[in-house]
C-alpha positions in Angstrom: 0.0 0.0 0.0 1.2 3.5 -0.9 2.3 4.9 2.7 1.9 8.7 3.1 5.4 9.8 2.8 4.7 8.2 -0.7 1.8 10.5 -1.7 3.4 13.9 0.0 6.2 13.0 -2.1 4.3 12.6 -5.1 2.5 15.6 -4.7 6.0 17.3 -4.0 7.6 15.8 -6.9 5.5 17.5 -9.3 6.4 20.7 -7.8 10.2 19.9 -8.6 11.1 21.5 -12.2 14.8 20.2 -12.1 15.0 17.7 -15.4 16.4 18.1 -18.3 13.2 17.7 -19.7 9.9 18.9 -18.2 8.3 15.6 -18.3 5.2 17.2 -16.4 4.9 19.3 -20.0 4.7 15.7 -21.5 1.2 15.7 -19.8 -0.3 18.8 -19.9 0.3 20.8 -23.3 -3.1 21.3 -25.6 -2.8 20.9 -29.1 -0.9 23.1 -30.8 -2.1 25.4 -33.4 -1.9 25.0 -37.2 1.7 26.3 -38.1 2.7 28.6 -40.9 4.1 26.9 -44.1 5.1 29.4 -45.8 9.3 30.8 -45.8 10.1 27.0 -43.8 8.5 23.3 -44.3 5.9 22.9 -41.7 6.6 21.7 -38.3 5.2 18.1 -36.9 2.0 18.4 -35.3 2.2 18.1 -31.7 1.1 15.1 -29.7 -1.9 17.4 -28.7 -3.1 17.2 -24.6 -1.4 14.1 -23.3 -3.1 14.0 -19.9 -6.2 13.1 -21.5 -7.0 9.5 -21.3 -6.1 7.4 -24.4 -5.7 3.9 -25.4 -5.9 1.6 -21.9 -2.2 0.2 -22.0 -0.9 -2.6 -19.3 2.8 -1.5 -18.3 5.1 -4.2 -16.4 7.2 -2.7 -13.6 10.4 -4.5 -11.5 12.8 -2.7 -9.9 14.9 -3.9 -6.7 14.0 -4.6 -3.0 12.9 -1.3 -1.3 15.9 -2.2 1.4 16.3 1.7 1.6 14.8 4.6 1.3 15.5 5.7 -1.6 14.2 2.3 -3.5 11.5 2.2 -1.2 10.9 6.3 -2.9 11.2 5.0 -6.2 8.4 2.0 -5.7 6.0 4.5 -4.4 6.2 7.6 -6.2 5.8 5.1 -9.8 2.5 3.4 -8.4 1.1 6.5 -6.9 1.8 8.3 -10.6 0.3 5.4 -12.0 -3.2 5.9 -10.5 -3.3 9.2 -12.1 -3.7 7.7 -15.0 -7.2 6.1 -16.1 -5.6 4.3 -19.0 -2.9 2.9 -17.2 -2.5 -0.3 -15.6 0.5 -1.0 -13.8 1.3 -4.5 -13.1 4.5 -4.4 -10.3 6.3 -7.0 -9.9 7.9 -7.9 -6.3 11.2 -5.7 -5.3 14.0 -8.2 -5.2 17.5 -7.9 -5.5 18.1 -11.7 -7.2 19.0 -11.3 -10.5 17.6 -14.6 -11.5 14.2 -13.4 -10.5 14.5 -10.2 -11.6 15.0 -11.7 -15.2 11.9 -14.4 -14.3 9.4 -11.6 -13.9 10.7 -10.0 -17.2 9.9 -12.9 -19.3 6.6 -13.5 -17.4 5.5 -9.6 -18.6 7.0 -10.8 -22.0 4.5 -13.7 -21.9 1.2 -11.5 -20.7 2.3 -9.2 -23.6 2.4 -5.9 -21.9 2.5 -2.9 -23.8 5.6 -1.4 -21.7 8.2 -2.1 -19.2 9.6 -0.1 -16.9 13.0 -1.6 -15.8 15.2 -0.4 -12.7 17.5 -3.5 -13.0 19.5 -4.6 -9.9 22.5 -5.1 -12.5 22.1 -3.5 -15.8 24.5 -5.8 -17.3 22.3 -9.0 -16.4 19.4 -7.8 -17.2 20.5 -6.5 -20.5 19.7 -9.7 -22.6 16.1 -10.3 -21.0 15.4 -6.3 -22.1 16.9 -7.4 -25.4 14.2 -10.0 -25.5 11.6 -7.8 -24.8 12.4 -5.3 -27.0 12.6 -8.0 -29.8 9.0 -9.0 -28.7 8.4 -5.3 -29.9 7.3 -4.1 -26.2 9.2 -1.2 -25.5 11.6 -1.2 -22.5 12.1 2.0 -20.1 15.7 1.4 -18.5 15.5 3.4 -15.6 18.6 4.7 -13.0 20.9 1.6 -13.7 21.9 1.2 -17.3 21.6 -1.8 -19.5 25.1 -2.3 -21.2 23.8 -1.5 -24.6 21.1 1.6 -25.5 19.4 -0.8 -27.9 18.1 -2.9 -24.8 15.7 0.2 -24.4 13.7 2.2 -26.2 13.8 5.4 -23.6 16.5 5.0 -20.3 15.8 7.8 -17.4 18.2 8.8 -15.5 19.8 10.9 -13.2 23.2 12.6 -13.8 25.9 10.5 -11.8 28.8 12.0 -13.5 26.6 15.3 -13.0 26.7 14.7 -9.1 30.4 14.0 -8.9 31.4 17.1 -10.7 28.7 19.2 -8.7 30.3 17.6 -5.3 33.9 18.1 -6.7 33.1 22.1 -7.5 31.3 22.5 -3.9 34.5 21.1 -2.1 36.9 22.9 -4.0 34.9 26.1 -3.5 34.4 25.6 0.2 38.1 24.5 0.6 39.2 27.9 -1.4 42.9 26.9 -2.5 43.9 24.5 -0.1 46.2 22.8 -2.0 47.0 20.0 1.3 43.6 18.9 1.7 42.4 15.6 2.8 39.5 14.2 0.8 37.2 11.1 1.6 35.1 9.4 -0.2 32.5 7.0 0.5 30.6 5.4 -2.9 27.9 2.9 -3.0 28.0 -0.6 -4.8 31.6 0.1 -6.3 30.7 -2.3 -9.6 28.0 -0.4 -10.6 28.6 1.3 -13.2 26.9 4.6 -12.0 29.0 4.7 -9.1 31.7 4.8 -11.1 30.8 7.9 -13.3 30.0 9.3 -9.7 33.6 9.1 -8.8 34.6 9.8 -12.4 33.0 13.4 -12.1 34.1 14.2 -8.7 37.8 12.9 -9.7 37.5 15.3 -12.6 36.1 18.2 -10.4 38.9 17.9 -7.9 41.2 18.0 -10.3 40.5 21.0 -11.3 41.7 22.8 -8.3 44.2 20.5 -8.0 42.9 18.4 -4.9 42.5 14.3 -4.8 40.8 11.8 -3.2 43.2 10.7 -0.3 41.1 7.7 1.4 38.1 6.1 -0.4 36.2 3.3 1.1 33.1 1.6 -0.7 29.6 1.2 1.1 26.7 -0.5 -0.2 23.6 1.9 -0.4 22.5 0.8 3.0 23.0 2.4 6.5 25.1 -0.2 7.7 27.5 -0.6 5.3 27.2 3.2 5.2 28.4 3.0 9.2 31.2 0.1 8.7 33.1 1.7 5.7 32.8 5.4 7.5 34.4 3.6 10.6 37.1 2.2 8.6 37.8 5.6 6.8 37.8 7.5 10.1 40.0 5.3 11.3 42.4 5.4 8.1 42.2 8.9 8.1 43.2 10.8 11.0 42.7 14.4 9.5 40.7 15.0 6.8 39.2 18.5 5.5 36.3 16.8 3.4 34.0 14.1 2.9 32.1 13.0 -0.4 29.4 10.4 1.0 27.6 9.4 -2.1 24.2 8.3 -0.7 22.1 9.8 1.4 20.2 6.4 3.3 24.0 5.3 3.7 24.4 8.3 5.0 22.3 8.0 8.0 25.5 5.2 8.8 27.6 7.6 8.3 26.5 10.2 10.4 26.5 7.3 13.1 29.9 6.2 13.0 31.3 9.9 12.4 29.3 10.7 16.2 30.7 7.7 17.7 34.2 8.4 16.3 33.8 12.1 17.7 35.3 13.9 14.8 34.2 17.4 13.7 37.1 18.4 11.7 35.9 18.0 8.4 32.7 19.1 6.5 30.6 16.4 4.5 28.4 16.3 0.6 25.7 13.8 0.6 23.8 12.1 -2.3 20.7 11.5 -2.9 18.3 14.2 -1.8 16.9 12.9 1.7 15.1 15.1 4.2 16.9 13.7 7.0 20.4 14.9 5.3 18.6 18.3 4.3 17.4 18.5 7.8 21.4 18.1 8.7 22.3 21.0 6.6 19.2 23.2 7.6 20.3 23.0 11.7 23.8 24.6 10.5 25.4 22.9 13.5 26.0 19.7 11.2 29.4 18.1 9.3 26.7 17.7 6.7 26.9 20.9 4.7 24.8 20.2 1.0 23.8 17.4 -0.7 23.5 16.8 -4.5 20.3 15.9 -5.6 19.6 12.8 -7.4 15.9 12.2 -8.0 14.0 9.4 -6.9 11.0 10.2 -8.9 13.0 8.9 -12.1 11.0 5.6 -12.2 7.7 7.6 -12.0 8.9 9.7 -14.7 9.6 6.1 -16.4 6.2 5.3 -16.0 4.8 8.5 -17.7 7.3 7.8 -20.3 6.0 4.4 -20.5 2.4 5.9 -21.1 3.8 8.0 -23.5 5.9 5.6 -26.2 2.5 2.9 -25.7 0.5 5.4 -27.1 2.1 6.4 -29.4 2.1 10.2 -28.4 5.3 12.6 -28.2 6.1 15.4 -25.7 4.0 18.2 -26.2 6.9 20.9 -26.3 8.9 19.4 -28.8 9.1 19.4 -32.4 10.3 15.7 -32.5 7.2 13.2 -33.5 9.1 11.0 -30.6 10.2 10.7 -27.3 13.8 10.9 -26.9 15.9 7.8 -26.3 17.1 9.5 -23.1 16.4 11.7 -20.4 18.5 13.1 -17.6 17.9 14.9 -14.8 20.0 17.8 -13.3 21.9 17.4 -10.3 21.2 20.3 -8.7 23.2 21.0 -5.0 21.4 21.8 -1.9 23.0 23.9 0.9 21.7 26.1 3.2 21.2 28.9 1.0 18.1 26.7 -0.9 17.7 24.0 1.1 13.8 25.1 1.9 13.3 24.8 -1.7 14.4 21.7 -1.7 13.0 20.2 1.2 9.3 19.8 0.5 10.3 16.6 -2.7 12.4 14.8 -0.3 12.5 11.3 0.5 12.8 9.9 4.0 15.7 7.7 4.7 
């Protein structure tokens, strides 16, 4: 059942206007008038008001267990978004983080014959083959947050910018650091095989670079608050000065916090990932390491779920010229710090 985080979230969401693409203009745009054909060829008609209800469509949805918050976001905000829909029927398959069953209920939405899927994989390299398989069944795959290894396995992939958050991280360390040439950088990433963690540390790599800084200690988490609280404990305790922390998700976060409170260290300041109250409520008190947080959206598989409406029907987005949805869509890591955190605060997720 939707929980009510879930629907003040939703509600919230729609508020946001941070994505690369207005996807709420991809429901709400009337038709658009005759254009002039005279002096230029004519443009494409648009896909006229998109929020009206269409053709009913039956769209598959499996991402991974909700073991955090962020997951748990994900799962809630795409079947509240769902119900908005008349025409929509969203048939969700069971969070799990088993490959094996992930690819199971894929080939069982094959079977029904749905008219879309919308994919969060656990892996995107394994489930590449079964979205392969779907695509070749001519039902249209959305690859949401965790990449397939090839673009053909999709038809649309949403996503949110992890290089994007590295580099924003990167800029707001070297900026609050202001030419300290000697300064000790940790980082703490999330599931180090994935490949988005790796663009993460990619772009914050590349950032620090820039003003001539490095990452001095790094040790990997795994999205959750423990792990979160066991690799802090072992950087704290690699590190005995350090001027910075890069922490790149906000539920491990929470862990984080934990062991930096039971390691009573205060030296440093700390970025989060992710976009969670709790780590905006950090930065709001001002008496927290936790100074901003990069956003990175956990509305992106209900965003994949409008999509999904979208490419099943046939329709386009309102405000552009294209006849087609775009292949993909990323969303802007914006950073949130004191300064804007009450603008912020209102579409965040609960860790």
């Amino acid at each position: 059942m939707p929980t009510t985080r879930s629907k003040k979230m939703l509600g919230a969401a729609a508020l946001l206007a941070t994505s690369a693409f207005m996807l709420t203009a991809c429901v709400s745009n009337a038709p658009a008038e005759s254009a002039p054909t005279t002096g230029a060829a004519a443009a494409p008609a648009a896909a006229g008001s998109n929020a009206e209800a269409g053709e009913k469509v039956t769209i598959g949805f499996s991402v991974p267990a909700a073991d955090h918050g962020f997951m748990a976001a994900m799962t809630d905000l795409a079947v509240e978004t769902a119900k908005e829909y008349p025409d929509v029927e969203l048939k969700v398959a069971e969070g799990t983080n088993d490959v094996s069953v992930q690819i199971s209920q894929v080939e069982t939405m094959i079977n029904d014959k749905v008219d879309a899927i919308v994919l969060l994989p656990f892996d995107g390299a394994a489930l590449t083959q079964v979205a392969q398989k779907a695509m070749d069944a001519g039902i249209p795959v959305i690859n949401v947050d965790r990449e397939f290894s090839t673009a053909q396995s999709s038809r649309v992939t949403v996503l949110g910018d992890n290089y994007g958050v590295g580099v924003s991280a990167g800029d707001f360390i070297c900026n609050e650091l202001d030419g300290k040439k000697d300064a000790k950088i940790g980082e703490i990433p999330g599931i180090d095989s994935l490949p988005l963690t790796q663009d993460r540390s990619r772009g914050f790599k590349d950032a620090l670079e820039k003003c001539g800084l490095e990452v001095s200690n790094r040790v990997p988490a795994e999205f959750t608050v423990e792990s979160g609280e066991k690799a802090a404990s072992n950087l704290l305790q690699a590190a005995p000065q350090l001027d910075a922390i890069w922490n790149h998700d906000d539920d491990q976060g929470v862990g984080v916090l934990a062991a930096i409170k039971a390691a009573d260290r205060d030296e440093f300041f700390m970025v989060g990932n992710g976009g969670s109250a709790n780590m905006m409520r950090e930065i709001q008190s001002g008496d927290s390491v936790v100074k901003a947080t990069t956003v990175y959206p956990a509305y992106q598989a209900a965003d994949g779920v409008r999509v999904a409406r979208l490419v099943a029907q046939d329709k386009a987005l309102g405000d552009l010229l294209d006849i087609e949805i775009p292949r993909q869509i990323v969303l802007y890591a914006a950073v949130v710090t004191k300064e804007n955190v009450e603008r912020y605060l209102p579409t965040a997720f609960e860790s």
